[in-house]
MOPAC internal coordinates of N, CA, C and O (Angstrom, degrees):
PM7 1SCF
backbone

  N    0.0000 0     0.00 0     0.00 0    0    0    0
  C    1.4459 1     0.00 0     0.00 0    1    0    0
  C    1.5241 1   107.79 1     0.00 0    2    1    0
  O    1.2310 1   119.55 1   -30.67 1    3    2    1
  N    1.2561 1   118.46 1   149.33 1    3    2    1
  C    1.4679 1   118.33 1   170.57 1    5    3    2
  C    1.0519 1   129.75 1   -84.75 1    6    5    3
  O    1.2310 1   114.00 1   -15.90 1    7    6    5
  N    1.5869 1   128.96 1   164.10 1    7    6    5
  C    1.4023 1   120.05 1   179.67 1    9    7    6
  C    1.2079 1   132.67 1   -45.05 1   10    9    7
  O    1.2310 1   125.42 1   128.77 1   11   10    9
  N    1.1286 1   107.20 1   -51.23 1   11   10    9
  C    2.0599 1   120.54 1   174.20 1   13   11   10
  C    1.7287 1    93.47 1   -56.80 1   14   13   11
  O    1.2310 1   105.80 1   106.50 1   15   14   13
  N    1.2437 1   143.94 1   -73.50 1   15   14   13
  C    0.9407 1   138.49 1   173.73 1   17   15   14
  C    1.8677 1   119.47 1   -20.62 1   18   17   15
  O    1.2310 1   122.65 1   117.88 1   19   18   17
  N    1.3017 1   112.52 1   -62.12 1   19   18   17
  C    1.3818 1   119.30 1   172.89 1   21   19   18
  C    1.5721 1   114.70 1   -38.44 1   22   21   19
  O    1.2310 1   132.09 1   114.91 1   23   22   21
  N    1.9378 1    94.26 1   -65.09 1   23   22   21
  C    1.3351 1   100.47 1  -173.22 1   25   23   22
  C    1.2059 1   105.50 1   -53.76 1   26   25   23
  O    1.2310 1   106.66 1   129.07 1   27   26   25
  N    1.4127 1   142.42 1   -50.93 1   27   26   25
  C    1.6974 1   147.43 1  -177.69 1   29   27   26
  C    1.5293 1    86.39 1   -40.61 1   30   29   27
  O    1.2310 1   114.82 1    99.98 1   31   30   29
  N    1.0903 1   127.42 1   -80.02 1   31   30   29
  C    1.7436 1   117.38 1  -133.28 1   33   31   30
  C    1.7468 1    92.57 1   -76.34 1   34   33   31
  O    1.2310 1   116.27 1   168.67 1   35   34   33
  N    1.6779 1   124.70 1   -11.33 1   35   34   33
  C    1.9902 1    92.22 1  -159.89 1   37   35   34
  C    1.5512 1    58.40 1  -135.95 1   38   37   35
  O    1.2310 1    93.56 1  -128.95 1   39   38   37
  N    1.7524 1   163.12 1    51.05 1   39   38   37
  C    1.2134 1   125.40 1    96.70 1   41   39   38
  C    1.9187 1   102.83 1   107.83 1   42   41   39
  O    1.2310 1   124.48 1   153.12 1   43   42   41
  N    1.9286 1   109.00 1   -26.88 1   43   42   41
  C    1.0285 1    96.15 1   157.74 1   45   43   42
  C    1.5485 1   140.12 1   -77.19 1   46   45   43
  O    1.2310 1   106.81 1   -20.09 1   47   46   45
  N    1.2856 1   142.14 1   159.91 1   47   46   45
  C    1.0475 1   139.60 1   162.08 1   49   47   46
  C    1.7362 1   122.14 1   -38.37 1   50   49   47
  O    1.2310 1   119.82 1   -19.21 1   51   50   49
  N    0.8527 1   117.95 1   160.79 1   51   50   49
  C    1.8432 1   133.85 1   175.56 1   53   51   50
  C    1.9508 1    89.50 1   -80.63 1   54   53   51
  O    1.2310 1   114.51 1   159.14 1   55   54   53
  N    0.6608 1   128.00 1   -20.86 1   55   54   53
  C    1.7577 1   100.91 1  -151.54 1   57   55   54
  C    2.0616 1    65.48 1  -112.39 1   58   57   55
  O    1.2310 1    99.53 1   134.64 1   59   58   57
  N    1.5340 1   154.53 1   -45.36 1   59   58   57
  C    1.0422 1   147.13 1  -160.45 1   61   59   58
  C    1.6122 1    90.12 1   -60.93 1   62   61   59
  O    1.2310 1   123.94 1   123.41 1   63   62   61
  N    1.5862 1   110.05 1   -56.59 1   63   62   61
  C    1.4902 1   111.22 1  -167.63 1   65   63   62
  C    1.5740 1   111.79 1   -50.94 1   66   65   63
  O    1.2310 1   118.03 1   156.34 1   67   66   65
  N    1.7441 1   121.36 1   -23.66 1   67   66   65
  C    1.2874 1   124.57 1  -170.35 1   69   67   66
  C    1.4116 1    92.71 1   -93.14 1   70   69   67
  O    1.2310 1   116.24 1   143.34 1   71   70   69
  N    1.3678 1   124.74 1   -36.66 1   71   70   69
  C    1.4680 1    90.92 1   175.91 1   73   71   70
  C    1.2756 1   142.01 1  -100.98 1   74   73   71
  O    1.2310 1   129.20 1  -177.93 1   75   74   73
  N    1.7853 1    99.88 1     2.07 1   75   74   73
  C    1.6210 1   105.14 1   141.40 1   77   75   74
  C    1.1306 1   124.36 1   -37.54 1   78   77   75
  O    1.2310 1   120.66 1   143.52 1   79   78   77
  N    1.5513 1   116.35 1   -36.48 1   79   78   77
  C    1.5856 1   112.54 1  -150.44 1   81   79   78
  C    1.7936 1    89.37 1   -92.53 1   82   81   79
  O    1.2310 1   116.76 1   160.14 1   83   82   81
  N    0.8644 1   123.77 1   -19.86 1   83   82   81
  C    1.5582 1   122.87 1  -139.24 1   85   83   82
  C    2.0648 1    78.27 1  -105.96 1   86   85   83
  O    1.2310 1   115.29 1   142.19 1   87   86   85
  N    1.5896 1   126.54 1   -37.81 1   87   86   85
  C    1.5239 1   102.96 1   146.01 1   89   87   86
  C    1.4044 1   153.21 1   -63.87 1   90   89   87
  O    1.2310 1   124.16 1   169.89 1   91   90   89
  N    1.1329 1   109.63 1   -10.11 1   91   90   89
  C    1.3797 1   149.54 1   165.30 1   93   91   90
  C    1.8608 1   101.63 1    95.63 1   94   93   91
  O    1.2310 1   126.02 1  -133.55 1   95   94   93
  N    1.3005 1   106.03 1    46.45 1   95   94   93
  C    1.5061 1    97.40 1   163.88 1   97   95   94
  C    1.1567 1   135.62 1   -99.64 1   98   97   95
  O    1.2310 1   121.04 1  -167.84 1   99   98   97
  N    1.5653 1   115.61 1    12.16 1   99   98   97
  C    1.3418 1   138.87 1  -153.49 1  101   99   98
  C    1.2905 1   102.69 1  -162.44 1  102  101   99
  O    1.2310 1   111.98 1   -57.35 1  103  102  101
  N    1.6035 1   132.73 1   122.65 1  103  102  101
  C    1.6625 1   137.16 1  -178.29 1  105  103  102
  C    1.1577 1   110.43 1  -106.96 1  106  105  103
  O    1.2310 1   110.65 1  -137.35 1  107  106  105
  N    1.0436 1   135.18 1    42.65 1  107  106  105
  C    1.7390 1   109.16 1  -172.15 1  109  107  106
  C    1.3807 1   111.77 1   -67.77 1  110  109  107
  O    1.2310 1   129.65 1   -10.10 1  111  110  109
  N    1.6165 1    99.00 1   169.90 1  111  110  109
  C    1.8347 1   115.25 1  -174.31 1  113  111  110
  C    1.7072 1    91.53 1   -86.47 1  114  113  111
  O    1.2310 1   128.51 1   -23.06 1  115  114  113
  N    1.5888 1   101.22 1   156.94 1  115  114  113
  C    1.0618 1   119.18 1   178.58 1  117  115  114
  C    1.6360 1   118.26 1   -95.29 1  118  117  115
  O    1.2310 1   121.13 1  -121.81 1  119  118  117
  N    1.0763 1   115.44 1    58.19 1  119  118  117
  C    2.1940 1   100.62 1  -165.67 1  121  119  118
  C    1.3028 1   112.49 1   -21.51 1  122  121  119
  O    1.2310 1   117.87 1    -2.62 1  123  122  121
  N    1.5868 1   121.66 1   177.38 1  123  122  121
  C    1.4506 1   139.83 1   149.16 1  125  123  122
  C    1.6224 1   105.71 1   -30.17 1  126  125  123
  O    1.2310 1   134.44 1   119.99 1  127  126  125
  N    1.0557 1    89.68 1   -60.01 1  127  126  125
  C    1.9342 1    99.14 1  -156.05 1  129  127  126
  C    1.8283 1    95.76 1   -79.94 1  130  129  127
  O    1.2310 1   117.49 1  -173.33 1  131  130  129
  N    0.8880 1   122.39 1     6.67 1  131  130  129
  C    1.8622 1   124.26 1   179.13 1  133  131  130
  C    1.1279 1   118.23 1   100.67 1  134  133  131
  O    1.2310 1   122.25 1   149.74 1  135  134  133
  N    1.7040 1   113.29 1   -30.26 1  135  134  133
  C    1.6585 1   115.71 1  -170.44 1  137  135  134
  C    1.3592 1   121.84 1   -48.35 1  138  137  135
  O    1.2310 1   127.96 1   -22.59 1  139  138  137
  N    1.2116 1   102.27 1   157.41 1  139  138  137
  C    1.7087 1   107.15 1  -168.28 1  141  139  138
  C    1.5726 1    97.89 1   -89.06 1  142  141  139
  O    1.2310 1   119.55 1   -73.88 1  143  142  141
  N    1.3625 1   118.46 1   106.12 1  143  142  141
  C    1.4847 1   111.13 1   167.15 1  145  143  142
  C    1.7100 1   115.47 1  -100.86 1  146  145  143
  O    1.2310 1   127.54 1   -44.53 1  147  146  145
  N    1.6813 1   103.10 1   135.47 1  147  146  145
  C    1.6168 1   101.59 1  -167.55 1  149  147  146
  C    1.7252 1   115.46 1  -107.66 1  150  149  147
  O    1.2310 1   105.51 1   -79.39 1  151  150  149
  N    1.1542 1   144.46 1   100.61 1  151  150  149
  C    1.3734 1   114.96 1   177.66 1  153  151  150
  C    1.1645 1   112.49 1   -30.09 1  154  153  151
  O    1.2310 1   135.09 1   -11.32 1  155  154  153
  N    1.6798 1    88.40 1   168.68 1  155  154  153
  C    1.9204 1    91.42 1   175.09 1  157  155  154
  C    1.6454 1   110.57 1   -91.28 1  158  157  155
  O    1.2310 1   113.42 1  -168.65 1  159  158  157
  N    1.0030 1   130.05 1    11.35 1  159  158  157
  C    1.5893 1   134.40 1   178.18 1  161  159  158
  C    1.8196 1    85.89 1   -89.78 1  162  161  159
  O    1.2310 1   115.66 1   177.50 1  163  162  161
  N    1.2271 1   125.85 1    -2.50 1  163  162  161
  C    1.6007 1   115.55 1   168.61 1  165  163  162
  C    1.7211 1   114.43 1   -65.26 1  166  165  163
  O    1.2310 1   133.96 1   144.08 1  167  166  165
  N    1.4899 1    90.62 1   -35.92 1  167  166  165
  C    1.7243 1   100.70 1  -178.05 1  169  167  166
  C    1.5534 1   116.11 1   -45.52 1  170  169  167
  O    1.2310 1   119.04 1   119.58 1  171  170  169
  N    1.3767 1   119.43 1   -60.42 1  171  170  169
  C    1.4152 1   152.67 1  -161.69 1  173  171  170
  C    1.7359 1    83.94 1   -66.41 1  174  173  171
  O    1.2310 1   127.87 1   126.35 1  175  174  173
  N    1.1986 1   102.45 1   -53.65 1  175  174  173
  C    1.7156 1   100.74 1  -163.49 1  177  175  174
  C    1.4988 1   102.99 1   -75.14 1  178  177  175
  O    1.2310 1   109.87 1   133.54 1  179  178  177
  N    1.1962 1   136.62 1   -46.46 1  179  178  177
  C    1.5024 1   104.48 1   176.93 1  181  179  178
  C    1.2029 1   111.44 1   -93.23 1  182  181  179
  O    1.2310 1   107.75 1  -147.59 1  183  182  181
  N    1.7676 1   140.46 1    32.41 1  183  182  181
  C    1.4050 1   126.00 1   164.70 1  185  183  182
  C    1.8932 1    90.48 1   -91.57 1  186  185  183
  O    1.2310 1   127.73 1   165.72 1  187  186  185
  N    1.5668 1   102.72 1   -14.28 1  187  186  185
  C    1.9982 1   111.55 1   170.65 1  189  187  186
  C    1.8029 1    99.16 1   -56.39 1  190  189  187
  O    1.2310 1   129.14 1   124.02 1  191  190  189
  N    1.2559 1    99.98 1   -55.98 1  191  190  189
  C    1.5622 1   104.45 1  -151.98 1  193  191  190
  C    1.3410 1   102.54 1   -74.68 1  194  193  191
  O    1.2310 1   108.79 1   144.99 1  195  194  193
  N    1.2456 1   138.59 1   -35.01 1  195  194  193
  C    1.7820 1   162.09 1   111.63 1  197  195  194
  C    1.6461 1    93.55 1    31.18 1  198  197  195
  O    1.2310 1   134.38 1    80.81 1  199  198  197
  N    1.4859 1    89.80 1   -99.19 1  199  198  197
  C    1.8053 1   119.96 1   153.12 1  201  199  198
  C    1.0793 1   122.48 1   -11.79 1  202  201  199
  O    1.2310 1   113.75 1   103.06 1  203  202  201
  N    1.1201 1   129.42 1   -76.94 1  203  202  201
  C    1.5397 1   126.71 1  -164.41 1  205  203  202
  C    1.3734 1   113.07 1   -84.14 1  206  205  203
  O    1.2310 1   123.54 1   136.71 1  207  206  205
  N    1.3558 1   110.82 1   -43.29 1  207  206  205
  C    1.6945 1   105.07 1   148.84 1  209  207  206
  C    1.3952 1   142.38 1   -38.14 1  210  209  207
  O    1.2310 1   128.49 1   143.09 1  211  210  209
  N    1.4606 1   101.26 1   -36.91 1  211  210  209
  C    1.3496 1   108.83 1   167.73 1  213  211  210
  C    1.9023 1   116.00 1   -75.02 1  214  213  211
  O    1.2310 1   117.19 1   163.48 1  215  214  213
  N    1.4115 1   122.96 1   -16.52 1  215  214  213
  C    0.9695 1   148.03 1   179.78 1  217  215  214
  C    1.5979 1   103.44 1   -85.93 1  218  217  215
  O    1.2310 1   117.75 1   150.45 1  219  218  217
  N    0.8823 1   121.88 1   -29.55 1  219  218  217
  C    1.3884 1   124.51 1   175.47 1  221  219  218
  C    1.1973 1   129.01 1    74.84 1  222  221  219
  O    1.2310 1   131.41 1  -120.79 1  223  222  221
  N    1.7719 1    95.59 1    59.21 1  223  222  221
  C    1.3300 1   133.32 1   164.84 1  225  223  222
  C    1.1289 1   132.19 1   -95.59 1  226  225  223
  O    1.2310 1   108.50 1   -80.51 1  227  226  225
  N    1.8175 1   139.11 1    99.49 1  227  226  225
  C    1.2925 1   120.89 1  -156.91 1  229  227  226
  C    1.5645 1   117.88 1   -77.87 1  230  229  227
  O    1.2310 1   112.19 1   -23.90 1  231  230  229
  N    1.4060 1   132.34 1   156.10 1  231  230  229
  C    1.4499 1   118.90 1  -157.37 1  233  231  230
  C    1.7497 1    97.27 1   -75.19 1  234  233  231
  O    1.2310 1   120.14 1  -177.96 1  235  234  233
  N    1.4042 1   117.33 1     2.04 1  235  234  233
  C    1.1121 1    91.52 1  -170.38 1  237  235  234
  C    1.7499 1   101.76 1   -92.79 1  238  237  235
  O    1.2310 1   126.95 1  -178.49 1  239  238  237
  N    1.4931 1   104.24 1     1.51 1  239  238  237
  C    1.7645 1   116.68 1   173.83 1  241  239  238
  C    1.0904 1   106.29 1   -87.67 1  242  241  239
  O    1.2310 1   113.68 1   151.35 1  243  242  241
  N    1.1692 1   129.56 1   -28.65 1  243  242  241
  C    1.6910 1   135.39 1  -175.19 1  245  243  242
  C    1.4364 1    95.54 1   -74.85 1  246  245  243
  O    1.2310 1   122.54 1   138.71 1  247  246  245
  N    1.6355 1   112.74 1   -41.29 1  247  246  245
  C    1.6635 1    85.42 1  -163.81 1  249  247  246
  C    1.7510 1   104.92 1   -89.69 1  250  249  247
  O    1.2310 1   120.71 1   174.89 1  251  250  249
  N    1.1185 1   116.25 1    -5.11 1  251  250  249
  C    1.2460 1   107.23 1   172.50 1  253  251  250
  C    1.6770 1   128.12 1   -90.29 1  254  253  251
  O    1.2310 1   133.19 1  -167.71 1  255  254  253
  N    1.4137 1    92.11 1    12.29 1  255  254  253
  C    1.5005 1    98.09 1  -156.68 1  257  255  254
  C    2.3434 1    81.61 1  -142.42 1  258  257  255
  O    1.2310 1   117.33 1  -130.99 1  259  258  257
  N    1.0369 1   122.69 1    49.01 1  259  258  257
  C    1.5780 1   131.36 1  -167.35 1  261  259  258
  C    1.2337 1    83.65 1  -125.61 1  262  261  259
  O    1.2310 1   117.07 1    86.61 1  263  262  261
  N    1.4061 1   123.19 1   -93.39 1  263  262  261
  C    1.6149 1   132.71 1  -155.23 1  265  263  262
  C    1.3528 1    92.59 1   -43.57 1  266  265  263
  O    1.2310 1   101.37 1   116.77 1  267  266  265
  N    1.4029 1   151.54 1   -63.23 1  267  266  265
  C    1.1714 1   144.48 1   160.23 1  269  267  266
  C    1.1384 1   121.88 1   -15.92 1  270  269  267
  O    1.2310 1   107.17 1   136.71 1  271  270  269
  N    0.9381 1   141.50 1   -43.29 1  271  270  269
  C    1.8565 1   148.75 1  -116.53 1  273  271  270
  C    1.9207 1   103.78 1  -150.71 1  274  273  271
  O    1.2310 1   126.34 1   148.02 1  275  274  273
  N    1.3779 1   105.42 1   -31.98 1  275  274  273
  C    1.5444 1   111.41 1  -178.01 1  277  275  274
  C    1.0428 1   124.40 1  -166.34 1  278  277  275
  O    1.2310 1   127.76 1   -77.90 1  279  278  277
  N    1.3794 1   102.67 1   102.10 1  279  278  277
  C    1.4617 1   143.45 1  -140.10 1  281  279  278
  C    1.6013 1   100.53 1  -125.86 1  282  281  279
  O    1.2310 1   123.17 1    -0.17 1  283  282  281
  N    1.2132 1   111.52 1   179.83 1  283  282  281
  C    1.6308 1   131.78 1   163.45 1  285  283  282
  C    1.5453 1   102.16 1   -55.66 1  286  285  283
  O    1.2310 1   124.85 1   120.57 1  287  286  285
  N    1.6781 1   108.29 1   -59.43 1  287  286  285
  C    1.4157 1   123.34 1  -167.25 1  289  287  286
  C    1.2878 1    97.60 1   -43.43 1  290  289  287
  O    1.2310 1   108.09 1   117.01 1  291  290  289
  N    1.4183 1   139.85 1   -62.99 1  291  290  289
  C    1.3175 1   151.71 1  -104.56 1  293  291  290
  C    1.3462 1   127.40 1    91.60 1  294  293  291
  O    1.2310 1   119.64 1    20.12 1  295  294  293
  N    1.5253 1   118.29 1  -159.88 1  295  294  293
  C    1.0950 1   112.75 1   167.70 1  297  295  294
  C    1.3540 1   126.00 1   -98.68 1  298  297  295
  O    1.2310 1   110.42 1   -45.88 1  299  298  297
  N    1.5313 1   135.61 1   134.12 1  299  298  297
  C    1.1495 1   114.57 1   174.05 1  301  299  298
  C    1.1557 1   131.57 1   -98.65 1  302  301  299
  O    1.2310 1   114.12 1   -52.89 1  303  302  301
  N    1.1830 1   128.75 1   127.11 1  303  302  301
  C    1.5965 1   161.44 1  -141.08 1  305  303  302
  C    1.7334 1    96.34 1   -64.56 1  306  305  303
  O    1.2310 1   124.37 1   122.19 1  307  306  305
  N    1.5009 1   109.22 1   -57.81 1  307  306  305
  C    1.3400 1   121.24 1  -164.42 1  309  307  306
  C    1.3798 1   118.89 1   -62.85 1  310  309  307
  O    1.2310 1   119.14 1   158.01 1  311  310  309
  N    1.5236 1   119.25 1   -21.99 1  311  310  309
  C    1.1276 1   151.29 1  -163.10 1  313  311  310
  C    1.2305 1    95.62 1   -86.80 1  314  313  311
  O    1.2310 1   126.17 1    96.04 1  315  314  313
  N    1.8535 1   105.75 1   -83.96 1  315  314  313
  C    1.6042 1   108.29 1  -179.36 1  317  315  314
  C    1.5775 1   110.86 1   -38.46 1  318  317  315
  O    1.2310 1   118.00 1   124.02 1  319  318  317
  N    0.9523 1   121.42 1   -55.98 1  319  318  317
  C    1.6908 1   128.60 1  -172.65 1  321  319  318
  C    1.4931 1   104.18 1   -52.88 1  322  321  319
  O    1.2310 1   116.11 1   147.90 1  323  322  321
  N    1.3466 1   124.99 1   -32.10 1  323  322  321
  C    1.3246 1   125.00 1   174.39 1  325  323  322
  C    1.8444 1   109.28 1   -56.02 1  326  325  323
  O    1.2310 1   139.30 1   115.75 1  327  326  325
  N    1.6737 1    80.18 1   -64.25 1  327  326  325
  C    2.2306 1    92.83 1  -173.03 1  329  327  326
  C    1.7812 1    90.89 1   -64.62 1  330  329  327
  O    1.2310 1   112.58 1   164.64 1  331  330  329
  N    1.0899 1   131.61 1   -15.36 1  331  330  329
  C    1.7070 1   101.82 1  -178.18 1  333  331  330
  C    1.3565 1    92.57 1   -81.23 1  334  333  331
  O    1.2310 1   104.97 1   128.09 1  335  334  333
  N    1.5934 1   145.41 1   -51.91 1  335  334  333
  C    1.0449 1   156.09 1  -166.22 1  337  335  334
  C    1.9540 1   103.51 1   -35.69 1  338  337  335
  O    1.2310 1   127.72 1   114.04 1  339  338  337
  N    1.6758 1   102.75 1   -65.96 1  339  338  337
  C    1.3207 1   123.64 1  -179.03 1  341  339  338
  C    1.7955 1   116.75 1   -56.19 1  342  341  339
  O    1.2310 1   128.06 1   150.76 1  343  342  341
  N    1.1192 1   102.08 1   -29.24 1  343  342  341
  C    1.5480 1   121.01 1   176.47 1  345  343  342
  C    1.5756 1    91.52 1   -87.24 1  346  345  343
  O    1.2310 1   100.58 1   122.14 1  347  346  345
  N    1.1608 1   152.85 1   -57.86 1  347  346  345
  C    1.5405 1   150.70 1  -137.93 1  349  347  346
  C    1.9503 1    85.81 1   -91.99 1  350  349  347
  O    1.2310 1   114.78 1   159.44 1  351  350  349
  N    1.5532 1   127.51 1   -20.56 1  351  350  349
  C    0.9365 1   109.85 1  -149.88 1  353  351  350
  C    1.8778 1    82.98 1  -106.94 1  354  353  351
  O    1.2310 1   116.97 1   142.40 1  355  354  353
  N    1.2206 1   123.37 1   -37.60 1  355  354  353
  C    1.5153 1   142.35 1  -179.56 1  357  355  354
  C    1.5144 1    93.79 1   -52.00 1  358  357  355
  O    1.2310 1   107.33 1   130.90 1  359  358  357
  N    1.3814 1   141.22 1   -49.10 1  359  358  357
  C    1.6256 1   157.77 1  -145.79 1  361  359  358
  C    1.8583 1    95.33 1   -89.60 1  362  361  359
  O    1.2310 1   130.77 1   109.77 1  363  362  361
  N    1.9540 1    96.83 1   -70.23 1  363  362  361
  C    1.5935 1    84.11 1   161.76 1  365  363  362
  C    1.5184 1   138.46 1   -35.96 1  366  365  363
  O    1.2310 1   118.82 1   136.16 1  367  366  365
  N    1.0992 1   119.86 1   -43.84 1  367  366  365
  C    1.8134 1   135.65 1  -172.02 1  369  367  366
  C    1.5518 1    96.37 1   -67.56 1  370  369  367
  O    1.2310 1   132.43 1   111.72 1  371  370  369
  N    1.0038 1    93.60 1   -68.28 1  371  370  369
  C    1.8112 1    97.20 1  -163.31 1  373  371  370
  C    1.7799 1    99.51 1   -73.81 1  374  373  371
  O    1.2310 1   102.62 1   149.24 1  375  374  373
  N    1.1978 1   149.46 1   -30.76 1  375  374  373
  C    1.7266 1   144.65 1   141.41 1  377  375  374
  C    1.8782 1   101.11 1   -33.83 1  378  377  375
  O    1.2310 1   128.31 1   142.61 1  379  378  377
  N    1.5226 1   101.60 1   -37.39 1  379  378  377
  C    1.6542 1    90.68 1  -169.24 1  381  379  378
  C    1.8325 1   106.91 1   -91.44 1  382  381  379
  O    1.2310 1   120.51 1   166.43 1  383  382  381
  N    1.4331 1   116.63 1   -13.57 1  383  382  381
  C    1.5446 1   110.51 1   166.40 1  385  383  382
  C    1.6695 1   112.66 1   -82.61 1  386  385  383
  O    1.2310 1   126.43 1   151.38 1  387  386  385
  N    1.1597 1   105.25 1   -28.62 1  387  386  385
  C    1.1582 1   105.49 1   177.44 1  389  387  386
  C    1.6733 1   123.05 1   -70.54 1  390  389  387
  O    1.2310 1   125.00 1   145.54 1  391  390  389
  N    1.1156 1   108.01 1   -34.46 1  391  390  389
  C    1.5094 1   119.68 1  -171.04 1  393  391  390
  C    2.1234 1    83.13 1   -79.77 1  394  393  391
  O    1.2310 1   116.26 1   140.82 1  395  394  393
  N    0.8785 1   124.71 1   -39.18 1  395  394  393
  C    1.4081 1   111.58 1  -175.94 1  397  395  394
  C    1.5808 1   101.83 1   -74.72 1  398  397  395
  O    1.2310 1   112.23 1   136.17 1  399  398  397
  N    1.4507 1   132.26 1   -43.83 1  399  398  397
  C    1.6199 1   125.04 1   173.95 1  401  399  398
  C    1.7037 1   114.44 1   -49.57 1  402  401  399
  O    1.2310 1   120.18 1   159.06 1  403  402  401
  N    1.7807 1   117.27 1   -20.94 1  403  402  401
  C    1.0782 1   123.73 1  -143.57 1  405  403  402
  C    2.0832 1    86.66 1  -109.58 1  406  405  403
  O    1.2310 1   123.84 1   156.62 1  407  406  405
  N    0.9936 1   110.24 1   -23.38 1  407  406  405
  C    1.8119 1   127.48 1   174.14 1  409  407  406
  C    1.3845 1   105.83 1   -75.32 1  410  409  407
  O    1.2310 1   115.84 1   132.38 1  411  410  409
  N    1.9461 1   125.51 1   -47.62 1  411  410  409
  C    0.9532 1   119.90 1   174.68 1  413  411  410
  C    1.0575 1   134.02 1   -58.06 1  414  413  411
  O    1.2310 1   130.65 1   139.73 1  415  414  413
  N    1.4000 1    97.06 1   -40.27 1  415  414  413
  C    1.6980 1   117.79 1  -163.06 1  417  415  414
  C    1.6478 1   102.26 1   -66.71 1  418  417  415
  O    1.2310 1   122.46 1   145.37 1  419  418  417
  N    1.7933 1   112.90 1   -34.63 1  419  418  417
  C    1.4307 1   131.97 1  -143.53 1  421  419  418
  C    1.6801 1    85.84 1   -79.10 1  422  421  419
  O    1.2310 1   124.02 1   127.54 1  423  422  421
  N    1.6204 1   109.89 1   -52.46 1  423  422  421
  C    1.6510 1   126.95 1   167.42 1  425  423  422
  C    1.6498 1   109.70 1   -29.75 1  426  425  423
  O    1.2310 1   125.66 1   114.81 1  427  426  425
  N    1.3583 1   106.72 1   -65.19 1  427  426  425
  C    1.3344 1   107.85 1  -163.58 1  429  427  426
  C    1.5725 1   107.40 1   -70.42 1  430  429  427
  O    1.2310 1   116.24 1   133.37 1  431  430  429
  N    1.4664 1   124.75 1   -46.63 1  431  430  429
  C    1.1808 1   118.12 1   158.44 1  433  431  430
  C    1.3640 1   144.94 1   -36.91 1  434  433  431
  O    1.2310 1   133.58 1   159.30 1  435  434  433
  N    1.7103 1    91.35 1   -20.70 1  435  434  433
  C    1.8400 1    99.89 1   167.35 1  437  435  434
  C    1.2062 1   122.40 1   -93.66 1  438  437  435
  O    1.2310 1   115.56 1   167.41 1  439  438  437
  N    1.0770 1   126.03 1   -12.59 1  439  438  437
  C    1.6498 1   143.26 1   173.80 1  441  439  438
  C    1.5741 1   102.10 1   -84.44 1  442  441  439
  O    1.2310 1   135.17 1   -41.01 1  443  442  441
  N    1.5177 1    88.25 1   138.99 1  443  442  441
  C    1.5148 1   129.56 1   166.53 1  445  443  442
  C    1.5323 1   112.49 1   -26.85 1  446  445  443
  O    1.2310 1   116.81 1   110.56 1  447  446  445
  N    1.0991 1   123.67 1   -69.44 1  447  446  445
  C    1.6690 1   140.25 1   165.43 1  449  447  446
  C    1.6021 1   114.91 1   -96.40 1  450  449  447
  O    1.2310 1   111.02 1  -126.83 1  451  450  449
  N    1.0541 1   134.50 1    53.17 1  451  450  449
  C    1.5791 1   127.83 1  -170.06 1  453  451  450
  C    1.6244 1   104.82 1   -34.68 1  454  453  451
  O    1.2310 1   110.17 1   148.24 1  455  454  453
  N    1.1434 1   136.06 1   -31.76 1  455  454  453
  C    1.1900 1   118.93 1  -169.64 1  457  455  454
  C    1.4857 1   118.04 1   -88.13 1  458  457  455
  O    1.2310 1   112.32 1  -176.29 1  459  458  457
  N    1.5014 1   132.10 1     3.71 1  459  458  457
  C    1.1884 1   132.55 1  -160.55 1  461  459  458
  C    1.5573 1    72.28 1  -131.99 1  462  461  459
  O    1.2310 1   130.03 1   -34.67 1  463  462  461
  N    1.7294 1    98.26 1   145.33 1  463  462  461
  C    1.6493 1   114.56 1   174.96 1  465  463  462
  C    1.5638 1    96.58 1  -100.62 1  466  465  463
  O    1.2310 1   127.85 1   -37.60 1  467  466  465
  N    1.4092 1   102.50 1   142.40 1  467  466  465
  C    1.2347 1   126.90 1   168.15 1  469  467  466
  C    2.0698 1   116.49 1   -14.35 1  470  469  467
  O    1.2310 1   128.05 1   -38.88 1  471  470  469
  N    0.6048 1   102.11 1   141.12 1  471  470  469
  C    1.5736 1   112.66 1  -170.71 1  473  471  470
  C    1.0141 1   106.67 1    28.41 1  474  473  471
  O    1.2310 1   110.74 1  -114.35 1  475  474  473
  N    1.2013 1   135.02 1    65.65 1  475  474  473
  C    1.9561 1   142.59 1   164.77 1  477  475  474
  C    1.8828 1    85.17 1  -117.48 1  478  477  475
  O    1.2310 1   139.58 1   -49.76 1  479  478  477
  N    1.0948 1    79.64 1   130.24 1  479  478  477
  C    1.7884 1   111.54 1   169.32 1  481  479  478
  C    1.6492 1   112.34 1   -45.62 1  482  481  479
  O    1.2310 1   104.65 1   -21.25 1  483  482  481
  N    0.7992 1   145.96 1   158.75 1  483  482  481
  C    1.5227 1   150.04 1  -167.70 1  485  483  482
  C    1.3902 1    93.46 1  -116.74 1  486  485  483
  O    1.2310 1   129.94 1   -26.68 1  487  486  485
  N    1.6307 1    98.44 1   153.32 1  487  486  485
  C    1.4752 1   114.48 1   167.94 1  489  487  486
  C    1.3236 1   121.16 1   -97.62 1  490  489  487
  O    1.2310 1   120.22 1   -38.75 1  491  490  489
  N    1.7072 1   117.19 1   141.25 1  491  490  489
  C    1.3575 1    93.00 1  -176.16 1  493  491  490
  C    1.5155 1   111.18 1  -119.28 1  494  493  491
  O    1.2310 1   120.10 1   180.00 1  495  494  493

């Protein structure tokens, strides 16, 4: 199938589909005439890349973490469940610095001078 075709059925753009390809997350065949021809197992793979992006996976994690993940076999389950695990645990950390920037800030906002910390000398 061709590019315009792809983009029609999974909704991304032609220039996204080129620069899938141009990370190597996407192979299409090259015809005689240059056109980009895609199997149709392309479909499945970028409603993946769709997916995990929306999951908040950067493509440069998708593509290093593809040959793993989508294969002949399929996908394997145990794997994905691993990277959601590592992502669910990456999301905690940074929810847990943030919720402490969000305590400080709440601190300094209750004080008299928010910008001077507690017993520091005044300027005169």
């Amino acid at each position: 199938m061709k590019i315009g075709e792809v983009a029609a059925h999974t909704g991304v753009s032609v220039d996204a589909l080129r620069f899938y390809e141009e990370k190597g997350l996407v192979k299409p065949h090259r015809a005689a005439n240059g056109y980009r021809l895609y199997p149709e197992q392309t479909l499945q793979l970028v409603g993946y890349i769709k997916l995990a992006q929306q999951l908040g996976f950067s493509l440069r994690e998708i593509g290093e973490n593809l040959p793993l993940l989508w294969n002949s076999e399929g996908v394997s389950r145990d794997l994905l469940a691993g990277l959601f695990e590592q992502k669910i645990a990456l999301l905690d950390e940074r929810i847990g610095h943030m919720q402490a920037l969000r305590d400080l800030l709440a601190e300094r906002a209750a004080q008299v001078c928010p910008l001077l910390v507690t017993g520091e000398v005044g300027l005169s």
